[in-house]
PDB file of N, CA, C, O and CB in Angstrom:
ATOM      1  N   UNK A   1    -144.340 -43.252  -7.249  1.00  0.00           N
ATOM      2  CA  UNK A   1    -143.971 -42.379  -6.198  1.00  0.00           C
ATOM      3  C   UNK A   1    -144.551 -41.005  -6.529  1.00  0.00           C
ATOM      4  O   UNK A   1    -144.571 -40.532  -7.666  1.00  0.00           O
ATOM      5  CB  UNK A   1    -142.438 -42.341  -6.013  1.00  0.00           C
ATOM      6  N   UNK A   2    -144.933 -40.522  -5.637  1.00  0.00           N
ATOM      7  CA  UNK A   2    -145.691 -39.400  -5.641  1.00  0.00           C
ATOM      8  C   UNK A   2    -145.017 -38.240  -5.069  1.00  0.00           C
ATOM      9  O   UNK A   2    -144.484 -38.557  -4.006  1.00  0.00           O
ATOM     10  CB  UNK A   2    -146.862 -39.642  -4.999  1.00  0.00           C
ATOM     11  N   UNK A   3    -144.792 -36.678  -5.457  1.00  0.00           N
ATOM     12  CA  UNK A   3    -144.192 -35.711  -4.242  1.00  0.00           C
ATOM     13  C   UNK A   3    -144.463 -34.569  -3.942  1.00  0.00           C
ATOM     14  O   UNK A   3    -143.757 -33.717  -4.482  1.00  0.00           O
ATOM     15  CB  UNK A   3    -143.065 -35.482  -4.265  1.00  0.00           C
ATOM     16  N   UNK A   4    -145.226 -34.228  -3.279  1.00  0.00           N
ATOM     17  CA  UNK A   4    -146.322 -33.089  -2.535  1.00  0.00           C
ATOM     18  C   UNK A   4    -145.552 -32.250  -1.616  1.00  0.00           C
ATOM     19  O   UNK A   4    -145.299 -32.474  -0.432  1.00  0.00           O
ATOM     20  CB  UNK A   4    -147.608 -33.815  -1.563  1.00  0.00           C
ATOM     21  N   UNK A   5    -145.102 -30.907  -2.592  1.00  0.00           N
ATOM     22  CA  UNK A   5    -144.949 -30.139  -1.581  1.00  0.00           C
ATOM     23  C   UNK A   5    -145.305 -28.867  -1.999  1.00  0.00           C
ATOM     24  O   UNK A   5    -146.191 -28.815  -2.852  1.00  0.00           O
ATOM     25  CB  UNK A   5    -143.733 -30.218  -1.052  1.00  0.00           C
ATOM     26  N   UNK A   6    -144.739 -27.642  -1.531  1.00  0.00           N
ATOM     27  CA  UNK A   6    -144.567 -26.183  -2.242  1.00  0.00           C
ATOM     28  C   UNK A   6    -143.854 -25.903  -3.559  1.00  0.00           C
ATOM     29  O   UNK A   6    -143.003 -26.731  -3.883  1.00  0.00           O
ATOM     30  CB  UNK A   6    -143.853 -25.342  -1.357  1.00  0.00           C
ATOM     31  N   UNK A   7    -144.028 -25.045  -4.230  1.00  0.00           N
ATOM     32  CA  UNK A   7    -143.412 -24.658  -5.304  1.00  0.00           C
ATOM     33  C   UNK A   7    -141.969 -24.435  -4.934  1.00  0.00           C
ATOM     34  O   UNK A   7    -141.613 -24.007  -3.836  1.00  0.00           O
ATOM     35  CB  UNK A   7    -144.065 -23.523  -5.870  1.00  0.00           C
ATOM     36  N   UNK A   8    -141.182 -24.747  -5.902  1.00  0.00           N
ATOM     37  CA  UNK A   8    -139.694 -24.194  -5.235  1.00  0.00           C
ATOM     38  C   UNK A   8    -138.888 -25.206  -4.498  1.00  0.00           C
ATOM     39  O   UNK A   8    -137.881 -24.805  -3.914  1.00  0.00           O
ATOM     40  CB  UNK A   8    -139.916 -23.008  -4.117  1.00  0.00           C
ATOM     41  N   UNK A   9    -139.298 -26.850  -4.438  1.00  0.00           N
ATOM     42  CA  UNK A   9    -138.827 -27.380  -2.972  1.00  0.00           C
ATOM     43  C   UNK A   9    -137.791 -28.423  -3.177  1.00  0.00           C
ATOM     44  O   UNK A   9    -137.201 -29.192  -2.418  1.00  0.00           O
ATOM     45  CB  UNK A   9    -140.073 -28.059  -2.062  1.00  0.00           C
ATOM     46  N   UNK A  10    -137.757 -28.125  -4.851  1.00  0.00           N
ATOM     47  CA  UNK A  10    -136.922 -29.423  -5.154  1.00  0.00           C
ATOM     48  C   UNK A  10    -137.625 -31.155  -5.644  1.00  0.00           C
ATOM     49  O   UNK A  10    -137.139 -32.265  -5.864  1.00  0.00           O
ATOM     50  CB  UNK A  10    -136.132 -29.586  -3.686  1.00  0.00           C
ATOM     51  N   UNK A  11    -138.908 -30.587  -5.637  1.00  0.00           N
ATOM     52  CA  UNK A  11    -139.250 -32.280  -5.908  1.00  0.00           C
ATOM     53  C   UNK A  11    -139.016 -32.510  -7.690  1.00  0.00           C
ATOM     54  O   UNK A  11    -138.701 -33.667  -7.970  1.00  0.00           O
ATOM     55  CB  UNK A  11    -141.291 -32.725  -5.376  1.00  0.00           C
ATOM     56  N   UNK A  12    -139.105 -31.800  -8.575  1.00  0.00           N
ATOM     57  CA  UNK A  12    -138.947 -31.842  -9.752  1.00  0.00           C
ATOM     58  C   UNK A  12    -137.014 -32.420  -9.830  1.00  0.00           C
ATOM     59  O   UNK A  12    -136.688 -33.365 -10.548  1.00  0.00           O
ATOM     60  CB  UNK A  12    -139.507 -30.237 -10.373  1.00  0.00           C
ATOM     61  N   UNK A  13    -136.494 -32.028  -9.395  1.00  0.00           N
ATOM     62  CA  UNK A  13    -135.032 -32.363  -8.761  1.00  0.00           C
ATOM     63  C   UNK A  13    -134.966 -33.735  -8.840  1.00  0.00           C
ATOM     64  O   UNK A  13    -134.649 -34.467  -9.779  1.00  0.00           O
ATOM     65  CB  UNK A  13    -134.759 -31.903  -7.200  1.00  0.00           C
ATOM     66  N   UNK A  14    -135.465 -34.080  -7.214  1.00  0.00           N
ATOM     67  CA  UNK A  14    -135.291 -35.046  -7.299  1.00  0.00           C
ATOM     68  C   UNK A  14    -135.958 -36.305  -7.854  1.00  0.00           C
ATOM     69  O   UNK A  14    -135.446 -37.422  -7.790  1.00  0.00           O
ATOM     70  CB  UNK A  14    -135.083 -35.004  -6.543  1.00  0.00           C
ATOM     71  N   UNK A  15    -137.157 -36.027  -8.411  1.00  0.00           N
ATOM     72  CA  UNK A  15    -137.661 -36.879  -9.099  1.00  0.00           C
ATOM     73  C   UNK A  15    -136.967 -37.241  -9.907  1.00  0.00           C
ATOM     74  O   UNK A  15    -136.792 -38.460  -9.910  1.00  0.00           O
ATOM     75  CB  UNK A  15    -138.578 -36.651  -9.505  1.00  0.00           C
ATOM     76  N   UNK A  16    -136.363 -36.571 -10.786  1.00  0.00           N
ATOM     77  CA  UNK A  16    -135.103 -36.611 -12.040  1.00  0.00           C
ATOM     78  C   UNK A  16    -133.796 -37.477 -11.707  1.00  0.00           C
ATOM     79  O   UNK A  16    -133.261 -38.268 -12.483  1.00  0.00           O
ATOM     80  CB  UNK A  16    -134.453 -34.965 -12.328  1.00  0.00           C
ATOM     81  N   UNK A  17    -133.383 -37.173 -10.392  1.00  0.00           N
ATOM     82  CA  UNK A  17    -132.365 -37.703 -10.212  1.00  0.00           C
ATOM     83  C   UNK A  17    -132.745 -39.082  -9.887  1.00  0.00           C
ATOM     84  O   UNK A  17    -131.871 -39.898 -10.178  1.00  0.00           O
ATOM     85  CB  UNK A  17    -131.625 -37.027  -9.349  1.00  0.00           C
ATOM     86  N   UNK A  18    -133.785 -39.553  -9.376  1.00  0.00           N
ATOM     87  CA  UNK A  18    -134.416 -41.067  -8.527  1.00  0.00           C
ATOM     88  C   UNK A  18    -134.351 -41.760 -10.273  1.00  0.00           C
ATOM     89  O   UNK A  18    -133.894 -42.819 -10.704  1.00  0.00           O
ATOM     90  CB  UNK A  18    -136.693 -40.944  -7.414  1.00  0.00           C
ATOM     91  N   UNK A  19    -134.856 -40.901 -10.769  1.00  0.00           N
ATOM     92  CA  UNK A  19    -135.420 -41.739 -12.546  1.00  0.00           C
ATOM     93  C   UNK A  19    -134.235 -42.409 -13.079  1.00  0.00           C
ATOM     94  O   UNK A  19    -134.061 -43.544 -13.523  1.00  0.00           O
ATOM     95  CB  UNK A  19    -135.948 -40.452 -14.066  1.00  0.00           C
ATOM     96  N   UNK A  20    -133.250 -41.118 -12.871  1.00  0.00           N
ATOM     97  CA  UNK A  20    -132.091 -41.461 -13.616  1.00  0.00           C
ATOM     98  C   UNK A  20    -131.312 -42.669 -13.003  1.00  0.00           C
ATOM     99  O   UNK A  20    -130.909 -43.613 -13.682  1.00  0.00           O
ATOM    100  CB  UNK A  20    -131.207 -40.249 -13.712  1.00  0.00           C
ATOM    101  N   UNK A  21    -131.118 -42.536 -11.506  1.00  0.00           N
ATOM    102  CA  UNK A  21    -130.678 -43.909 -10.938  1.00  0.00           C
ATOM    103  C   UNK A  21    -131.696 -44.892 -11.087  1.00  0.00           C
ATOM    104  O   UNK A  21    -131.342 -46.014 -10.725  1.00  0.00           O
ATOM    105  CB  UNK A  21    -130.322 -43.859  -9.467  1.00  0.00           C
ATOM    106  N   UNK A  22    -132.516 -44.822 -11.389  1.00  0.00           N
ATOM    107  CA  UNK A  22    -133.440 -46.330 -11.798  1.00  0.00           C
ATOM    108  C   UNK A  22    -133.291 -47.022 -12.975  1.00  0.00           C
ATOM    109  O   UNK A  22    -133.521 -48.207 -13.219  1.00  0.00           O
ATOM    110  CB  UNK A  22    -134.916 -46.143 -11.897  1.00  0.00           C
ATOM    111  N   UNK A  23    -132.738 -45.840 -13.910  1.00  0.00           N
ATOM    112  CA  UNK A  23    -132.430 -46.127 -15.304  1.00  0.00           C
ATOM    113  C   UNK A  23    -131.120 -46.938 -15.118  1.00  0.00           C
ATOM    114  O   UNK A  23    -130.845 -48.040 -15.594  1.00  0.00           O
ATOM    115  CB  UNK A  23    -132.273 -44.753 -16.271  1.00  0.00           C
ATOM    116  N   UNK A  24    -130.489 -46.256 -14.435  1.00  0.00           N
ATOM    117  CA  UNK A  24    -128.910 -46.899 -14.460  1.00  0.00           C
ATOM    118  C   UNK A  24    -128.938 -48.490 -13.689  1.00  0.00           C
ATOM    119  O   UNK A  24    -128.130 -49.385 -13.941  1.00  0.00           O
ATOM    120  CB  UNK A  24    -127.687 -45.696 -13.417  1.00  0.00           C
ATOM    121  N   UNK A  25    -129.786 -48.557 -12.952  1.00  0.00           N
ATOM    122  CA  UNK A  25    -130.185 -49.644 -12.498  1.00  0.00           C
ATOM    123  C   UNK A  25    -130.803 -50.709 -13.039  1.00  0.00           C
ATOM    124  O   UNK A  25    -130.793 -51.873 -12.637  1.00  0.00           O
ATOM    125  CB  UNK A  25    -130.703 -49.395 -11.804  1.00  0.00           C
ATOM    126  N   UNK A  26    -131.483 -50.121 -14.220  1.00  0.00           N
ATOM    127  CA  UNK A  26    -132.353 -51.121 -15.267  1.00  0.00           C
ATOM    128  C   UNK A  26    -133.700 -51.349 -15.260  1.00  0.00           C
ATOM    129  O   UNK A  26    -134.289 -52.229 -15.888  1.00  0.00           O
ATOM    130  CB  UNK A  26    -131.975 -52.391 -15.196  1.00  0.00           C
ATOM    131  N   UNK A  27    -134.211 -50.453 -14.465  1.00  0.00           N
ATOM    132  CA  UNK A  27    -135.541 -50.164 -14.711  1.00  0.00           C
ATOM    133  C   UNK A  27    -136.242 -49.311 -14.990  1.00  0.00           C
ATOM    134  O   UNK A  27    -135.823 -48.239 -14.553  1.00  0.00           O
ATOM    135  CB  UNK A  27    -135.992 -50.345 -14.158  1.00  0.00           C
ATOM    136  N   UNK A  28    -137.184 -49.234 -15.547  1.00  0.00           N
ATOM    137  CA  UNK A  28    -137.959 -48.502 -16.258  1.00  0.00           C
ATOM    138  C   UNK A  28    -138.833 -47.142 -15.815  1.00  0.00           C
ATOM    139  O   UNK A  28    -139.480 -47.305 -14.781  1.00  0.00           O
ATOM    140  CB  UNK A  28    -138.678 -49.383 -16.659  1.00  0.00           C
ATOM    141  N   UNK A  29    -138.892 -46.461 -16.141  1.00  0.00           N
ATOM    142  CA  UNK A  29    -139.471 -45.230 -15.374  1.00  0.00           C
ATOM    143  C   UNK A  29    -140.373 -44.428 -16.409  1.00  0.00           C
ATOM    144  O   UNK A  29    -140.121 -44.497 -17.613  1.00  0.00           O
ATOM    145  CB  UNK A  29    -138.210 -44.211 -14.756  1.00  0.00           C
ATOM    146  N   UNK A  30    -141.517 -43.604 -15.880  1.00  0.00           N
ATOM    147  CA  UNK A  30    -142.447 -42.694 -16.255  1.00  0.00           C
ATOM    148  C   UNK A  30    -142.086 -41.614 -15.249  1.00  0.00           C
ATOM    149  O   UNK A  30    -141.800 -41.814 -14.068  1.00  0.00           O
ATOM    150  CB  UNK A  30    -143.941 -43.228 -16.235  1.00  0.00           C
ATOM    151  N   UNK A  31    -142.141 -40.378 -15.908  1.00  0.00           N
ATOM    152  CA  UNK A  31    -142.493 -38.824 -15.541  1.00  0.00           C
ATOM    153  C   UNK A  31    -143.009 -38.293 -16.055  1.00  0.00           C
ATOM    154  O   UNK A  31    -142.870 -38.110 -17.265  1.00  0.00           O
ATOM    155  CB  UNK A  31    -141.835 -38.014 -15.414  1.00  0.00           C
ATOM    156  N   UNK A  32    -144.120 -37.648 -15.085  1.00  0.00           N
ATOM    157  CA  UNK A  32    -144.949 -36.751 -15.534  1.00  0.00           C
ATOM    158  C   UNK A  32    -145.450 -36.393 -14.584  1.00  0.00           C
ATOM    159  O   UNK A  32    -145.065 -36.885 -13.523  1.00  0.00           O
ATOM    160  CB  UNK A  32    -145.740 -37.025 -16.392  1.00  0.00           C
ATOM    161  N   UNK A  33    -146.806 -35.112 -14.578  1.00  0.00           N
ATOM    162  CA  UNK A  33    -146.821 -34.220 -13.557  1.00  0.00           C
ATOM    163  C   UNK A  33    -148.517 -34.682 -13.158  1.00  0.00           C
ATOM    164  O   UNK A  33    -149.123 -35.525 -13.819  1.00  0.00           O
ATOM    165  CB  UNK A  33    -146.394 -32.457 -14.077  1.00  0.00           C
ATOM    166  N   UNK A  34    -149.029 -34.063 -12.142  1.00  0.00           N
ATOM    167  CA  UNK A  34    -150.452 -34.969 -11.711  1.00  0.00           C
ATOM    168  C   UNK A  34    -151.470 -34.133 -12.791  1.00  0.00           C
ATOM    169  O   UNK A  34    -152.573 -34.635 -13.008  1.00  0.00           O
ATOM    170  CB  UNK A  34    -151.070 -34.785  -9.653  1.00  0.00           C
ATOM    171  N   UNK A  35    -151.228 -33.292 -13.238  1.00  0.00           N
ATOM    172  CA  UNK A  35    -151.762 -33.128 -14.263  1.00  0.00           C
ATOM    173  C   UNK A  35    -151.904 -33.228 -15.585  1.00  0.00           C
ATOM    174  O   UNK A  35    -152.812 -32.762 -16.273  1.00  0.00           O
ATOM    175  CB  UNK A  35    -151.803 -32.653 -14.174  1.00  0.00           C
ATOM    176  N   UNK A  36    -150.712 -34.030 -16.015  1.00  0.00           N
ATOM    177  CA  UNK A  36    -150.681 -35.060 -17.276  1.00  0.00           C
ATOM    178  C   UNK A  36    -151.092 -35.939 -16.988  1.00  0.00           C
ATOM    179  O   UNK A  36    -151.807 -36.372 -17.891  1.00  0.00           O
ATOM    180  CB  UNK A  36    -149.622 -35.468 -17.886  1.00  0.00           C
ATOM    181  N   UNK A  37    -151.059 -36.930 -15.647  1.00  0.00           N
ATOM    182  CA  UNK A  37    -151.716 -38.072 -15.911  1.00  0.00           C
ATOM    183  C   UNK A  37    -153.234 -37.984 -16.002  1.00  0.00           C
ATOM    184  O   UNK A  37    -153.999 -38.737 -16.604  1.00  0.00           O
ATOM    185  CB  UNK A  37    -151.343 -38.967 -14.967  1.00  0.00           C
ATOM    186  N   UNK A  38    -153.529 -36.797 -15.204  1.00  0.00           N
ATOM    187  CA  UNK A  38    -155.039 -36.731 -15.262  1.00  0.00           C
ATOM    188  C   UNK A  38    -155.875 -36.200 -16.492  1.00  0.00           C
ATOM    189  O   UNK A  38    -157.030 -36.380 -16.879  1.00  0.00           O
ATOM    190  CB  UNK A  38    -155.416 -35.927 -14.195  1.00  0.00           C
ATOM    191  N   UNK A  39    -154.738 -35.431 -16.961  1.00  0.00           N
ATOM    192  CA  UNK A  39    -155.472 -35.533 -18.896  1.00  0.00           C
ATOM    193  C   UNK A  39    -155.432 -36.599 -19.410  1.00  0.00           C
ATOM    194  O   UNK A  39    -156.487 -36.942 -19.945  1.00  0.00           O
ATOM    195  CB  UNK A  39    -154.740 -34.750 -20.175  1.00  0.00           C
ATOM    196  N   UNK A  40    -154.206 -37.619 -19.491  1.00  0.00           N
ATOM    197  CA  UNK A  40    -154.011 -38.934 -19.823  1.00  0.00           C
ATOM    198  C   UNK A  40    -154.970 -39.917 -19.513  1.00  0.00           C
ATOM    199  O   UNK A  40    -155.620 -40.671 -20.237  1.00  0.00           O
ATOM    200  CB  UNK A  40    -152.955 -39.299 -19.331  1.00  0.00           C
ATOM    201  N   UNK A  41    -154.931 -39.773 -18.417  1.00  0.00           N
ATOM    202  CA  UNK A  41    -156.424 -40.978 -17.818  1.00  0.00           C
ATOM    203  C   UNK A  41    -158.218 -40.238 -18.299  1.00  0.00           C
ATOM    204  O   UNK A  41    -159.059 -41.072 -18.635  1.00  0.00           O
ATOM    205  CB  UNK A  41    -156.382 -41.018 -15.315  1.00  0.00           C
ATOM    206  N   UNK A  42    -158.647 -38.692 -18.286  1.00  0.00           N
ATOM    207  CA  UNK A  42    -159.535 -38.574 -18.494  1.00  0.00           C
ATOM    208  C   UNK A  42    -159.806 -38.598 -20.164  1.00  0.00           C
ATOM    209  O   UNK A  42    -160.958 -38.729 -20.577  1.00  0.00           O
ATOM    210  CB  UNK A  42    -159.776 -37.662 -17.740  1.00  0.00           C
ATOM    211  N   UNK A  43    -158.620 -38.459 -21.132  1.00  0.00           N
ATOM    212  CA  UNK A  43    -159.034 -38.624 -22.294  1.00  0.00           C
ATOM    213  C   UNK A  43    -159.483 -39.789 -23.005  1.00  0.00           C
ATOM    214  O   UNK A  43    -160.252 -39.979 -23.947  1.00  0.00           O
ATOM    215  CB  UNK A  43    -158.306 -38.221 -22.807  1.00  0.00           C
ATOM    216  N   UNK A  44    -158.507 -40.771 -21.997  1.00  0.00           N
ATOM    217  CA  UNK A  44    -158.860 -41.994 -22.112  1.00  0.00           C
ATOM    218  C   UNK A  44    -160.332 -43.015 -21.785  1.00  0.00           C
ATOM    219  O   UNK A  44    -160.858 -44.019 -22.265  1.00  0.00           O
ATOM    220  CB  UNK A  44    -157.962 -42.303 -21.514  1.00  0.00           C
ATOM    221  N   UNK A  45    -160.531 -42.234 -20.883  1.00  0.00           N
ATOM    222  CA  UNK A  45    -161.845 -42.343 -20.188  1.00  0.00           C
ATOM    223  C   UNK A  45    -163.040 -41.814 -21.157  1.00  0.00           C
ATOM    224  O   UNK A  45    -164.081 -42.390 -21.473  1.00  0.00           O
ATOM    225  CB  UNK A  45    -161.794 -41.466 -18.787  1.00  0.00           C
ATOM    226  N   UNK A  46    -162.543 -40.511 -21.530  1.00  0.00           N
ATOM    227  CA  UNK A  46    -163.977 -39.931 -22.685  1.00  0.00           C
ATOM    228  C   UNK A  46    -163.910 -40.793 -24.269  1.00  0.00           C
ATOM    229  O   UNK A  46    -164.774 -40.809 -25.146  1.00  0.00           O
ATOM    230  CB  UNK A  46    -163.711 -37.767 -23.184  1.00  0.00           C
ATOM    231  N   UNK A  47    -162.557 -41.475 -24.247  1.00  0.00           N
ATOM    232  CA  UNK A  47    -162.105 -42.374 -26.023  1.00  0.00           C
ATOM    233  C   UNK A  47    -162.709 -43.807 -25.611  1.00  0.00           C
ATOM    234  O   UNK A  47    -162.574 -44.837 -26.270  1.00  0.00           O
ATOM    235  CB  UNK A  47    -159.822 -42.627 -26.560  1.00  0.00           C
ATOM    236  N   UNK A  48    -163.359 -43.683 -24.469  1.00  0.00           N
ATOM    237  CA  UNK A  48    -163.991 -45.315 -23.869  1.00  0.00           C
ATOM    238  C   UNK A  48    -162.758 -46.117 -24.000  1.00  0.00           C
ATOM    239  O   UNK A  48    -162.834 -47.239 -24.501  1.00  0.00           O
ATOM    240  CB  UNK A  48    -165.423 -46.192 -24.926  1.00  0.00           C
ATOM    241  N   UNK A  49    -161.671 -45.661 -23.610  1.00  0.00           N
ATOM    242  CA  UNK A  49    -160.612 -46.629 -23.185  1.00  0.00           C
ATOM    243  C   UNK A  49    -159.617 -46.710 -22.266  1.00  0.00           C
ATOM    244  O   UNK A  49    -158.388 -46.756 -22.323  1.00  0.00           O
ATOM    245  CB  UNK A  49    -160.049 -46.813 -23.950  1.00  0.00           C
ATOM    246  N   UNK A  50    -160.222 -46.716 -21.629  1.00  0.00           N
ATOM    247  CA  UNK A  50    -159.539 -46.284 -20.134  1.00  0.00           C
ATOM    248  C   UNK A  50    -159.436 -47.434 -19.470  1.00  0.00           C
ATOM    249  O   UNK A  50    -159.253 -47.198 -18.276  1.00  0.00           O
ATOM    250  CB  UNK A  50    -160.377 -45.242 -19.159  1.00  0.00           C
ATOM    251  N   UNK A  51    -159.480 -48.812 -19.759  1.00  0.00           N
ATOM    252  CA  UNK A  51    -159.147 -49.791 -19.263  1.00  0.00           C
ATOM    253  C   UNK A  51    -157.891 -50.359 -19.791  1.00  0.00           C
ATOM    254  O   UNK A  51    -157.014 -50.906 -19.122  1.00  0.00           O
ATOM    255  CB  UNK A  51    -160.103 -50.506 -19.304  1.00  0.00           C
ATOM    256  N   UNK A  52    -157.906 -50.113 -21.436  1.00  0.00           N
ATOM    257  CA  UNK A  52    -156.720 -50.404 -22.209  1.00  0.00           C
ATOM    258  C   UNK A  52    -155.222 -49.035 -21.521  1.00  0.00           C
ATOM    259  O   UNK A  52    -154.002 -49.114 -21.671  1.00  0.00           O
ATOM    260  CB  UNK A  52    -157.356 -50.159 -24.219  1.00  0.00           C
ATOM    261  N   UNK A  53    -155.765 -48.332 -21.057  1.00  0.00           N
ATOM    262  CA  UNK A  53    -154.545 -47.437 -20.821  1.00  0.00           C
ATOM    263  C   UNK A  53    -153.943 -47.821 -18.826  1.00  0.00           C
ATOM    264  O   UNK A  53    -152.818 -47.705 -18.341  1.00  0.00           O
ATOM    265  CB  UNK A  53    -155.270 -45.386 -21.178  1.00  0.00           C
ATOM    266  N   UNK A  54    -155.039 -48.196 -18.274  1.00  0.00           N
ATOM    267  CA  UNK A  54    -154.591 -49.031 -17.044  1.00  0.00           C
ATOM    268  C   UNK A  54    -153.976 -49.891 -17.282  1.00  0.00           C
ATOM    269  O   UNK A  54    -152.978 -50.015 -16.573  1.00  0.00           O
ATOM    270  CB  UNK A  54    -155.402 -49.544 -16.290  1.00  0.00           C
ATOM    271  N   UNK A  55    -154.240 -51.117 -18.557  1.00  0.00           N
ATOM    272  CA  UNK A  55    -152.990 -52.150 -18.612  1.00  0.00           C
ATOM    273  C   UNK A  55    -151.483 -51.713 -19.552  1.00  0.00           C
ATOM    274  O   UNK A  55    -150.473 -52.390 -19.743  1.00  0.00           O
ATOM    275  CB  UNK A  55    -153.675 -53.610 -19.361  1.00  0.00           C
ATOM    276  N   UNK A  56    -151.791 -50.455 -19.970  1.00  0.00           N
ATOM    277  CA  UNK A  56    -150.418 -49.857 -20.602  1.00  0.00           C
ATOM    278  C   UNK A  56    -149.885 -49.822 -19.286  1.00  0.00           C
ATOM    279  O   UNK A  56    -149.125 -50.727 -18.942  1.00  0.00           O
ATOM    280  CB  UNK A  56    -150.397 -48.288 -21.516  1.00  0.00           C
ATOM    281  N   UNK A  57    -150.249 -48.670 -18.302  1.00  0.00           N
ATOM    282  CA  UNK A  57    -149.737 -48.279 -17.216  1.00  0.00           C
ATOM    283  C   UNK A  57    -149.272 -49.222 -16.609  1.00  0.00           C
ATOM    284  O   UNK A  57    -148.044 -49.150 -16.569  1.00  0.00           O
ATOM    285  CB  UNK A  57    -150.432 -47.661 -16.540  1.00  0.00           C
ATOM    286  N   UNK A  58    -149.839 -50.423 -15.916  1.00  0.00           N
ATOM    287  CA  UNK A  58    -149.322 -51.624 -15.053  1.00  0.00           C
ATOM    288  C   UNK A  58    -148.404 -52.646 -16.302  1.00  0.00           C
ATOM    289  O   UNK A  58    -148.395 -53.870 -16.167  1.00  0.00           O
ATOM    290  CB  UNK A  58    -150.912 -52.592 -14.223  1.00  0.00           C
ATOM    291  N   UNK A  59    -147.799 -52.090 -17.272  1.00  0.00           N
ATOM    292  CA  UNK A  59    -146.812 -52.733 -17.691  1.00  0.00           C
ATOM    293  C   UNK A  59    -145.770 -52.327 -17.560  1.00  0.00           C
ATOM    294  O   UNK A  59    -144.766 -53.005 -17.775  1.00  0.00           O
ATOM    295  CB  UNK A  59    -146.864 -52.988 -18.623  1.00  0.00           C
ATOM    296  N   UNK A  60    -145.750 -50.625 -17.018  1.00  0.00           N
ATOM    297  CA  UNK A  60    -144.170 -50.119 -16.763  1.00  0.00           C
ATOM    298  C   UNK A  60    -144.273 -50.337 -15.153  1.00  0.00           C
ATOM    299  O   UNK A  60    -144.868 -49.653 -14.320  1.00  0.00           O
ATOM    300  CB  UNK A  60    -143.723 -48.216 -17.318  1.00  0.00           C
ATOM    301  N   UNK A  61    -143.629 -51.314 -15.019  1.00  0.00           N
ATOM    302  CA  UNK A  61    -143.264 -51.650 -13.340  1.00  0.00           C
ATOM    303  C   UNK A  61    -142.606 -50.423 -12.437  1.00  0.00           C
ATOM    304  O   UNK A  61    -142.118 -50.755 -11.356  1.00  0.00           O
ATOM    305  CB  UNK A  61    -142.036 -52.956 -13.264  1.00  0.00           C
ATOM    306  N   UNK A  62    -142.569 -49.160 -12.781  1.00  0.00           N
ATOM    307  CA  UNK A  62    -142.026 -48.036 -11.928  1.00  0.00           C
ATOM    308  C   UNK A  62    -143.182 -47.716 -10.969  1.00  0.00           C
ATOM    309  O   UNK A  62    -143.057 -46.826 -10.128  1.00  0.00           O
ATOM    310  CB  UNK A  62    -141.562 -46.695 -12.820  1.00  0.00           C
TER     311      UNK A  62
END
């Protein structure tokens, strides 16, 4: 899930709160901001392993 808005709008909020009821629910969750993943994915990409970090990713079912 993704959440695009203005500074100030509450999506950091509720992202937190969605996580936490997912947790309580029993599933698994990642947070982070579009600019961690995009260091995450491009470092991975320059370590020539950026395929091994797509199947990390598609193992947390969130």
């Amino acid at each position: 899930m993704v959440f695009r808005s203005s500074p100030g709008t509450g999506k950091t909020h509720l992202s937190i709160g969605l996580g936490i009821r997912a947790c309580q629910a029993g599933d698994r969750v990642a947070f982070a901001t579009v600019a961690g993943w995009v260091a995450r994915l491009a470092d991975a990409h320059a370590a020539g392993r950026l395929q091994d970090e797509f199947t990390k990713l598609a193992r947390n079912p969130s």
